[in-house]
N, C-alpha and C positions, 0 to 999 in steps of 0.2 A: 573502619569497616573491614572484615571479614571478607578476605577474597574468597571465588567461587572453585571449590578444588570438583574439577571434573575426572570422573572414575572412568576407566577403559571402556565399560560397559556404557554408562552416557555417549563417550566420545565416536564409539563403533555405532552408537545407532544413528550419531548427527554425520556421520561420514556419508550416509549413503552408498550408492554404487561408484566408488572411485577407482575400481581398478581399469588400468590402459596398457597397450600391448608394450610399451615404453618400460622404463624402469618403474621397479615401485615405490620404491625412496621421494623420486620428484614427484611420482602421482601422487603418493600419500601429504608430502610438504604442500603441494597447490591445493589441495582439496584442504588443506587444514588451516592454510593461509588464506583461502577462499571463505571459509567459515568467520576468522577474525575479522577480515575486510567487510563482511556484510554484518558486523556484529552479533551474527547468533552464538559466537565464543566473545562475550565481553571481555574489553582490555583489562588486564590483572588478574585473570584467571588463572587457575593454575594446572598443567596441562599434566594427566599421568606421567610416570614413570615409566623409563624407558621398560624396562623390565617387565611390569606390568603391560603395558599396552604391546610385548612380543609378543605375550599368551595369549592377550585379547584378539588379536588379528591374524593369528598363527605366522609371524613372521618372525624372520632371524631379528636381536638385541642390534644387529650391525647396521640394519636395514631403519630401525626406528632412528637408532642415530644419526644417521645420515642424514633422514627429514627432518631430523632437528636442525640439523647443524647446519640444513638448508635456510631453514625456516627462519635462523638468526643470524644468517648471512643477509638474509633481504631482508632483516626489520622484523619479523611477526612475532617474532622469540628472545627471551632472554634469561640468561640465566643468574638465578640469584642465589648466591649463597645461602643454605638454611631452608630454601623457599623451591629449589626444583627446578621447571623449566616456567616462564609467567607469560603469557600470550602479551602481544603489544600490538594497537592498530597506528601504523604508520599514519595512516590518514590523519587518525585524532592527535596523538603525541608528536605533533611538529611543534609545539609549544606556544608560544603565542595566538589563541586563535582570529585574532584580527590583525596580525600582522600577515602581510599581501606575498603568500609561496610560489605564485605563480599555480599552482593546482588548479581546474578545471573541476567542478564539483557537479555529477550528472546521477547523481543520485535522486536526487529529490522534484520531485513532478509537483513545483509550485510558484508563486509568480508574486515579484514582490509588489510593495501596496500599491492599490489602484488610485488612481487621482480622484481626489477626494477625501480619503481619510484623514491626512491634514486637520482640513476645515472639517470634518467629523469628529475629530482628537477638541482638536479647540471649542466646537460647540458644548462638547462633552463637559469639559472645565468651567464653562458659563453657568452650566446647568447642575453643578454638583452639589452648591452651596445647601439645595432644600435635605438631600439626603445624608448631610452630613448629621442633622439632628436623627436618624434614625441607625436602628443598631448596622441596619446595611447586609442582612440578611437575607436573600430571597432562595428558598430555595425551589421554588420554581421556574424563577428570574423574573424580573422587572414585570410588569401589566403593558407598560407602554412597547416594550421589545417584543413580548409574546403577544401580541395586539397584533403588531407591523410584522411580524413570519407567519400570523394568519392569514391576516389580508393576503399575502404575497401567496399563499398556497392556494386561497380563492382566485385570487388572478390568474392562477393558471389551469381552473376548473377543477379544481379539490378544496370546495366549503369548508372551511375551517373557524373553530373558535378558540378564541385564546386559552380556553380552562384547557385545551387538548393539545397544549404548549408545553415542556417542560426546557428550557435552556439549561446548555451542559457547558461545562470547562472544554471544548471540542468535540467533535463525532466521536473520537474514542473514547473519551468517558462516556460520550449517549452509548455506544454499544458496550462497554463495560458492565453499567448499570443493569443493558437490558439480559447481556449475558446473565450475571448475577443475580437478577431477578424469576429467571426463564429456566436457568440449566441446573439441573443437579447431576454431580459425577457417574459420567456411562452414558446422560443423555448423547443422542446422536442430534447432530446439527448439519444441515447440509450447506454445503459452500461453492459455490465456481470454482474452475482451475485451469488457468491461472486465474491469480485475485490477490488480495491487498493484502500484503503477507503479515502487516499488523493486525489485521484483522481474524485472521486465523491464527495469531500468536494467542489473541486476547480469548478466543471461545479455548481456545488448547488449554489456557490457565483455567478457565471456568469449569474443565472437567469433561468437555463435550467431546465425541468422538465423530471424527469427519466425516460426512459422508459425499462425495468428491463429484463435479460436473461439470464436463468439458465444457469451455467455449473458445471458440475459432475466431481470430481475426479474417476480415472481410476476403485477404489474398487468397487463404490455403485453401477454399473449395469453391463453389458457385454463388453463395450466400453470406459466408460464417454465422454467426452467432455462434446459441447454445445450442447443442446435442439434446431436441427437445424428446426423443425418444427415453434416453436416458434422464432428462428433465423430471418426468411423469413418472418412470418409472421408480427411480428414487424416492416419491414424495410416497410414490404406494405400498412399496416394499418396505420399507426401511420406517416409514411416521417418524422422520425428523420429528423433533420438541421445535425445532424454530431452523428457519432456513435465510441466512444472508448472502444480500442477489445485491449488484450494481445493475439496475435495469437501463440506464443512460450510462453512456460511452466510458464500457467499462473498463477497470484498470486490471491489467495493462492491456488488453485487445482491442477496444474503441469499440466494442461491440454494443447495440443499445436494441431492446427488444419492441417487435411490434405492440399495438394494441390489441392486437388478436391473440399473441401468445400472452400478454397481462391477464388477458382476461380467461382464459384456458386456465395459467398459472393459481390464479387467484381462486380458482373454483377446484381446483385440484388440493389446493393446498387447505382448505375449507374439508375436503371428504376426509384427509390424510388427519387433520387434527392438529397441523403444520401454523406457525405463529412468521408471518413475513416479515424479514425486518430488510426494508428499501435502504439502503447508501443511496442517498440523494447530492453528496458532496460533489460533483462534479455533473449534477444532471442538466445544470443550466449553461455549460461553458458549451454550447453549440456555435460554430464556426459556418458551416454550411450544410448541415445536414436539412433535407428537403422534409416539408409538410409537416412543420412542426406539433401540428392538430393530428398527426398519427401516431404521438409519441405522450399519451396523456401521463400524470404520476401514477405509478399502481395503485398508491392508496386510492384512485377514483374509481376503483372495481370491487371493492371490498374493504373488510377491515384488514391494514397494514400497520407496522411502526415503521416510520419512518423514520431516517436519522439526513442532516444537515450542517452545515457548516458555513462560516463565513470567513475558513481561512482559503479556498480557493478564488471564490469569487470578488475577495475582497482586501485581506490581508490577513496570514499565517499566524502574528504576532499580536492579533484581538484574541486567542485562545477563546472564540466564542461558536458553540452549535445548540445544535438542537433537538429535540424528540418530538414527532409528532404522534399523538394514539389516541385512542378511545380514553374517555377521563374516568374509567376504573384502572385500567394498564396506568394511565400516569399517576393514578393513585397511589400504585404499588410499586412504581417505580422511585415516588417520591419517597418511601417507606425503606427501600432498600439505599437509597442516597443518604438518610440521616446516620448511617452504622460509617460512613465515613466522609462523608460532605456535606457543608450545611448551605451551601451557594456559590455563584458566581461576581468575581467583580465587578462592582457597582460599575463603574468610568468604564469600564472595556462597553458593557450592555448600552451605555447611553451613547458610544458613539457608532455601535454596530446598529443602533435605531436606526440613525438617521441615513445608513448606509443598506438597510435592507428597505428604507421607505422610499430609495433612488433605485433601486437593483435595476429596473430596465434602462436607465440610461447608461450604467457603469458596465454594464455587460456589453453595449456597444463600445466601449473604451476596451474590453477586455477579450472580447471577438476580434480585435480587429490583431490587438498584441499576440496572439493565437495563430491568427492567420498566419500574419511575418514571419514567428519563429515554424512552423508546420512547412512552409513555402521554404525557406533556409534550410531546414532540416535535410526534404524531400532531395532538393534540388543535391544541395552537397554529397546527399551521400552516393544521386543518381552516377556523378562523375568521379568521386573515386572508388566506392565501392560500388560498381553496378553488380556484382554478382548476389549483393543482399537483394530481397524482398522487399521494399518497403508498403507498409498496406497506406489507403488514401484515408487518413484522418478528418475524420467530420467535426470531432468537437472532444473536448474531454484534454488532458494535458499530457498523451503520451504515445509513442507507436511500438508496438511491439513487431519488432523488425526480426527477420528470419534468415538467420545467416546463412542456410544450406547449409551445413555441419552441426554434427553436436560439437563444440567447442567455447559457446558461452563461459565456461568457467577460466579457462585458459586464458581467451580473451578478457575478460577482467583483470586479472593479474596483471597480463600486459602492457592493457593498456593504463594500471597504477605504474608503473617503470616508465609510461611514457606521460606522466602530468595528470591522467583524466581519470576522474571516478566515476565509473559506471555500479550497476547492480546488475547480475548474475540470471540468466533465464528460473534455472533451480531456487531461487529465493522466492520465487512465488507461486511454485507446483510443489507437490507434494515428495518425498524421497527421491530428489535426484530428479524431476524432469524438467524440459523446457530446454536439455541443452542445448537446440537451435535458438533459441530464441534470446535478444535481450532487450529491455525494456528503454528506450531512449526517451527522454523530457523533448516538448517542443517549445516550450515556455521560453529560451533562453535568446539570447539578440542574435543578428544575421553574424557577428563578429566571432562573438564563442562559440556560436555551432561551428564556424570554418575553424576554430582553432582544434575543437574537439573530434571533428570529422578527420584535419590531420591526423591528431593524436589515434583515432582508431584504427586509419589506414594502417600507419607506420604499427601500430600492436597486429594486426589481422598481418602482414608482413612477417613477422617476431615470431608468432606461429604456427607460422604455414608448414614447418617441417617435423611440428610437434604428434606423435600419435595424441589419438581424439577420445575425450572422454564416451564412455557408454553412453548412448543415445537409447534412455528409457522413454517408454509409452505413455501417453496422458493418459487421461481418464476414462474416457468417452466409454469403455463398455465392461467397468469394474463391476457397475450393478447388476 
């Protein structure tokens, strides 16, 4: 395979605002080592020339060196003969990846299988035998699977029938699909910010152009949410082609919208000409949030697509989601799925059945594992870092905590030199923002949160004497 040779011009525009009053050698090396670490410079990439990237950023050849020479002192860099300089992610290239590094890994807002999968796996292998005479092809998935995600979206006051099912290899193939079906190059798509920075990878690929909207965790003002001024405005100015919202406890803010602004949204986005597509992947993982009859699914106010999942709720490694829409949209969805997918696996769908036909009792198993790790989290960080913000997490699998500095990206590094992987506020704003902010998992045991709360202490320490990256503006009043 063809490594990825990125040009000056790529790499100045994925730099963002990295200059700091400090030197610019180590500003430029952390911002670039900050990029491999969150993988948007994939490992084996091949990073300009020094030469070239002095013209590109008008700095002296002495100066690019230097961030090199930074950059391959601490791991992110190497140099190969023939080949230049080749990005490396320490994280991934420790070799062995089930051999036990000791690394704290806090990147990932997910929670391994729930009890029950098990005997869901086993069930599944009882029941294989009849589909084994058939080609094993669905590509709308199973009858009985999209049967029991309808029901379950009746259950919660959104009538659903199974033709208005489509099961996907995960939510990001559902949104894949739906991007690829929806966007053509130049549409505009409006997104949150912060938001699920895969999911603004995958409309980026589809050709769409952003159009960006703040939302606030519950700390930084009297309410948080979204910026519904800016909300509306967007939808009317701008006629997004399609707009993707986490309306339950969004990632990463925990932010989840009323019924009154659903239903506002949904009628706005009707005049605008606007296509909703709901991330429902974490709408059910409510811990304690009050009146859960105030919190209906959007699709219960209008036509929405909905996307779904049952690697949160359930377990990451069934690789099974879902789409719910009107059964013209999944017509045309189905339509766009045969130019590269012809279905999902059989065994995954037979045991995520019998796993979505228990959903309310496993959600009590998984509220409660929710609880412990949010309650750990809170607590630890209250006593060594009081000077963070932590906002009160209702449900949803993450808190985006507000360190009073911009320094998220600093702290990342840091805290990789001290065992823990985190992810970076900027990884899920747009050019450089979010430096207050980093997204922390609550999902993890009372054990490794204390180990990882050390480990952040001891890095918030490590750069306490560091000048601070630019603290760029969110969104809130771009439109």
């Amino acid at each position: 395979m063809t490594a990825l040779h990125l040009s000056a011009r790529a790499l100045d525009a994925m730099l963002g605002e990295w200059v700091t009053e400090g030197s610019a050698y180590r500003a430029l090396a952390d911002r670039i080592g900050l990029l491999i670490a969150d993988g948007r410079i994939p490992g084996g990439s091949r990073l300009p020339a020094e030469r070239e990237l002095s013209e590109r950023l008008s700095l002296s050849r002495s100066t690019i060196g230097a961030a090199y020479a930074q950059l391959r002192a601490s791991g992110y860099l190497e140099s190969v003969r023939g080949s230049g300089s080749i990005a490396k992610n320490p994280a991934v290239d420790r070799g062995d990846p089930h051999e036990s590094t000791g690394v704290i890994n806090f990147t990932q807002a997910a929670l391994p299988a729930v009890a029950g999968v098990d005997a869901a796996l086993q069930q599944a292998a009882r029941q294989i035998a009849p589909h084994l005479a058939t080609l094993g092809y669905e590509p709308l998935g199973l009858p009985e699977l999209r049967a029991a995600i309808a029901d379950r979206f009746t259950a919660r006051g959104l009538p659903t029938h199974a033709d208005e099912i489509m099961v996907t290899s995960g939510a990001l193939q559902a949104l894949t699909l739906v991007a690829r079906t929806l966007l053509a190059r130049g549409d505009r798509a409006l997104v949150e910010t912060p938001s699920y920075p895969h999911a603004a990878d995958t409309l980026i690929a589809a050709g769409a152009r952003l159009v960006p909207v703040s939302v606030t965790s519950a700390d930084q003002d009297a309410a948080g949410g979204w910026h519904e001024e800016a909300l509306f405005q967007a939808l009317e100015r701008t006629a997004p082609t399609l707009a993707y919202l986490m309306p339950d406890f969004q990632n990463p803010t925990g932010a989840s919208m009323s019924n009154d602004l659903r239903r506002r949204l949904v009628e706005a986005a009707e005049r605008s000409g606007t296509i909703l597509v709901a991330d429902e992947t974490t709408a059910e993982l409510n811990i304690d949030r009050p009146n859960s009859a105030d919190f209906a699914p959007l699709g219960a106010f209008g036509d929405v697509i909905t996307l779904g999942s049952a690697s949160k709720m359930f377990w990451g490694g069934l690789r099974i989601g879902w789409i719910r829409a009107a059964r013209p949209m999944i017509r045309r969805l189905l339509s766009t799925r045969a130019s590269s997918d012809i279905g999902t696996p059989v065994f995954e769908q037979l045991a995520t059945t019998h796993l979505v036909r228990q959903t309310a009792d496993l959600l009590l198993l998984r509220r409660e594992e929710l609880r412990t790790g949010r309650d750990a989290l809170t607590d630890a960080l209250a006593a060594a870092l009081p000077e963070w913000s932590v906002p009160h997490v209702e449900g949803g699998l993450c808190a985006w905590v507000n360190l009073g500095r911009p320094a998220s990206s600093q702290l990342t590094l840091a805290a990789r030199n001290r065992g823990l992987l985190i992810t970076a506020g900027p990884r899920f704003g747009i050019d450089g923002a979010f430096e207050r902010f980093v997204r922390l998992p609550i999902n993890k045991s009372p054990a490794e949160t204390a180990r990882a709360v050390d480990a952040l202490q001891l890095a918030w320490r490590d750069i306490s004497a560091l000048a601070l990256t630019p603290d760029l503006p969110a969104y809130a009043d771009m439109i």
